[in-house]
C-alpha positions as CSV (number, residue, x, y, z in Angstrom):
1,X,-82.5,-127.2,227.3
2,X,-84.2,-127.2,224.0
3,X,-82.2,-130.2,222.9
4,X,-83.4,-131.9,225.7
5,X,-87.1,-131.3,225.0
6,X,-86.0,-132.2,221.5
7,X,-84.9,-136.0,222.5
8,X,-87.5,-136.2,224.9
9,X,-90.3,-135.9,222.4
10,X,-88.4,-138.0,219.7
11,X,-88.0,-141.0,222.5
12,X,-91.7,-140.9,223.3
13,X,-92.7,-140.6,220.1
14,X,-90.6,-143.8,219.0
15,X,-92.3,-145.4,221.9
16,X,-95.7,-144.9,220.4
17,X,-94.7,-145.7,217.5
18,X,-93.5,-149.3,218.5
19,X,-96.1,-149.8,220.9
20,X,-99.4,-148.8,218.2
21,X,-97.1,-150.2,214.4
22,X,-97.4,-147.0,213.7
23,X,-101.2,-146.1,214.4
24,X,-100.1,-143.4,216.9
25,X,-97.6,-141.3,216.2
26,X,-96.5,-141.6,212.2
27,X,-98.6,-138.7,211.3
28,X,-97.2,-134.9,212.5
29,X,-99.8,-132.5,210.8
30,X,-97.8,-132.7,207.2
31,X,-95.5,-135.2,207.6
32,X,-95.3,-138.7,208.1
33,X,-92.8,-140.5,210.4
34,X,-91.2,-143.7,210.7
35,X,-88.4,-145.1,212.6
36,X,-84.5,-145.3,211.1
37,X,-82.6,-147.9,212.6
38,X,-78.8,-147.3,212.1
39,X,-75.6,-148.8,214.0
40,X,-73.5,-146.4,216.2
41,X,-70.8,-145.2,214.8
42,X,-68.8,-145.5,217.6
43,X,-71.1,-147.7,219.6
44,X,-71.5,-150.4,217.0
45,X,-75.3,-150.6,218.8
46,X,-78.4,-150.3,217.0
47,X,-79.6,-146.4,217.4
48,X,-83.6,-145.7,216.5
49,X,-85.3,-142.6,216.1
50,X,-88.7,-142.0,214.8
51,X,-87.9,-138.9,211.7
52,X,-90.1,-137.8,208.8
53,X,-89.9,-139.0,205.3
54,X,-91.2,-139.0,202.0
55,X,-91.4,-141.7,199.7
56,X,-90.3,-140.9,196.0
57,X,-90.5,-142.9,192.9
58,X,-90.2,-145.7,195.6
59,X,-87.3,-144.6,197.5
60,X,-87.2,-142.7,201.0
61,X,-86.3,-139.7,201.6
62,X,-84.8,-138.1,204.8
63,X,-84.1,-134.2,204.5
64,X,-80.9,-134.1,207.6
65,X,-82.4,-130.7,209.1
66,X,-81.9,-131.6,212.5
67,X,-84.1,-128.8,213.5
68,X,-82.2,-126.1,211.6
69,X,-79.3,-127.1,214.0
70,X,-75.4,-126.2,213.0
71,X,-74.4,-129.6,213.3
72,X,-75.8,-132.8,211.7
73,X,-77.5,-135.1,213.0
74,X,-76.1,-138.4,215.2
75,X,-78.1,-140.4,212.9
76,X,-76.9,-139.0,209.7
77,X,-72.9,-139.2,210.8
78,X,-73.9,-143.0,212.0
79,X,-75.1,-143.3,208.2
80,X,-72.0,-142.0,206.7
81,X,-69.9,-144.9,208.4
82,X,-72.4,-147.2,207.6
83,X,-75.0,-146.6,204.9
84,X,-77.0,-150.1,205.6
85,X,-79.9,-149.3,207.9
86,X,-83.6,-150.4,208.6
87,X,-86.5,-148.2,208.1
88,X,-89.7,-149.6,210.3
89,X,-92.5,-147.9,208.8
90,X,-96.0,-148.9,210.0
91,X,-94.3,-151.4,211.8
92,X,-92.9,-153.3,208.7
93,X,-88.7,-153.5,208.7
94,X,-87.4,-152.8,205.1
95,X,-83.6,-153.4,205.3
96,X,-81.8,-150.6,203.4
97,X,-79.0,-148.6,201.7
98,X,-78.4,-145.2,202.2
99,X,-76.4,-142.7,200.2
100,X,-76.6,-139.1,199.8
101,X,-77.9,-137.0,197.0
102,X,-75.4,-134.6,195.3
103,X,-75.7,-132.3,192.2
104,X,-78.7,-132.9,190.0
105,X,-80.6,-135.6,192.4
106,X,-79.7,-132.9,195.2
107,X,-81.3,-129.9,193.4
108,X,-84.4,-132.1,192.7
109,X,-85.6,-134.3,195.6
110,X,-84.7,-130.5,197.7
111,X,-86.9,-128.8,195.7
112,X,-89.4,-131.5,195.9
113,X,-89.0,-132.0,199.8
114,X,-89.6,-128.2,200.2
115,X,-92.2,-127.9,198.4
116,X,-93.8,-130.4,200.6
117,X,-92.4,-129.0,203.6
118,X,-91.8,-125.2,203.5
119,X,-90.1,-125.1,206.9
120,X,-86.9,-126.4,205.6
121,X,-86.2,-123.1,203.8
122,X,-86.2,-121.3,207.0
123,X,-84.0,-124.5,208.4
124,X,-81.4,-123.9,205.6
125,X,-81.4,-119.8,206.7
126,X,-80.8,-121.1,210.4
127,X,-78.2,-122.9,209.6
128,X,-74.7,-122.5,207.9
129,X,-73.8,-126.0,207.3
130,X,-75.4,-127.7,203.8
131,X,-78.5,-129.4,204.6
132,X,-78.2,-133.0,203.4
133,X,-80.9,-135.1,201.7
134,X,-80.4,-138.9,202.3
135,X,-82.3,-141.4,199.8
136,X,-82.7,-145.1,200.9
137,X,-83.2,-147.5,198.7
138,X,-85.4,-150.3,200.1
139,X,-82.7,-154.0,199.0
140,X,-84.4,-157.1,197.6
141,X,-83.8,-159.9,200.5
């Protein structure tokens, strides 16, 4: 049930989102959301979802909670087969590429992200799996 509630909100919210370029819907009390475009992975279809980011030293950063869930996110295993996406934020599309942080980068942007965000701590305790950081860097086109 709660993963239904969970879809339901994130397809309304995408709806708002679209319908206002952003003016209704981008802001949930701390964080700021835009919409990630990826292919299916199995699907080959465009997928969109409206998820929070933050921007850093002009890349964007998406922290793969999925709620403090034990599996990852569609969108992130859609990413992993193909790291090319769109980001839509304020309704502007910025074609880009996605790759994961690991090591150093990892231990940095997390630190950052949850200091900016405190309830991915408790997310990492709900969850046994390692919380991925995605960074997307926007392409010149």
């Amino acid at each position: 049930m709660k993963d239904f509630f969970i879809k339901l909100f994130m397809d309304v919210n995408a709806f708002l989102i679209r319908l206002t370029n952003g003016r209704i819907g981008s802001k949930l009390g701390t964080q700021t959301i835009l919409l990630l475009e990826t292919t299916g992975r199995k699907s080959g279809q465009p997928r969109v979802i409206p998820i929070a980011y933050f921007l850093h030293e002009g890349k964007y950063l998406i922290v793969e909670s999925n709620w403090g869930r034990n599996k990852h996110a569609e969108w992130y295993l859609n990413l992993k087969k193909t790291p090319r996406a769109t980001l839509i934020v304020n309704g502007q599309k910025i074609l880009v590429e996605a790759h994961e942080a690991q090591g150093d980068e990892y231990a940095r942007l997390w630190k950052f992200a949850a200091e900016r965000h405190p309830p991915y701590l408790r997310y990492q305790e709900m969850t046994s799996r390692h919380i991925p950081i995605i960074v997307f860097q926007p392409l010149n086109t």
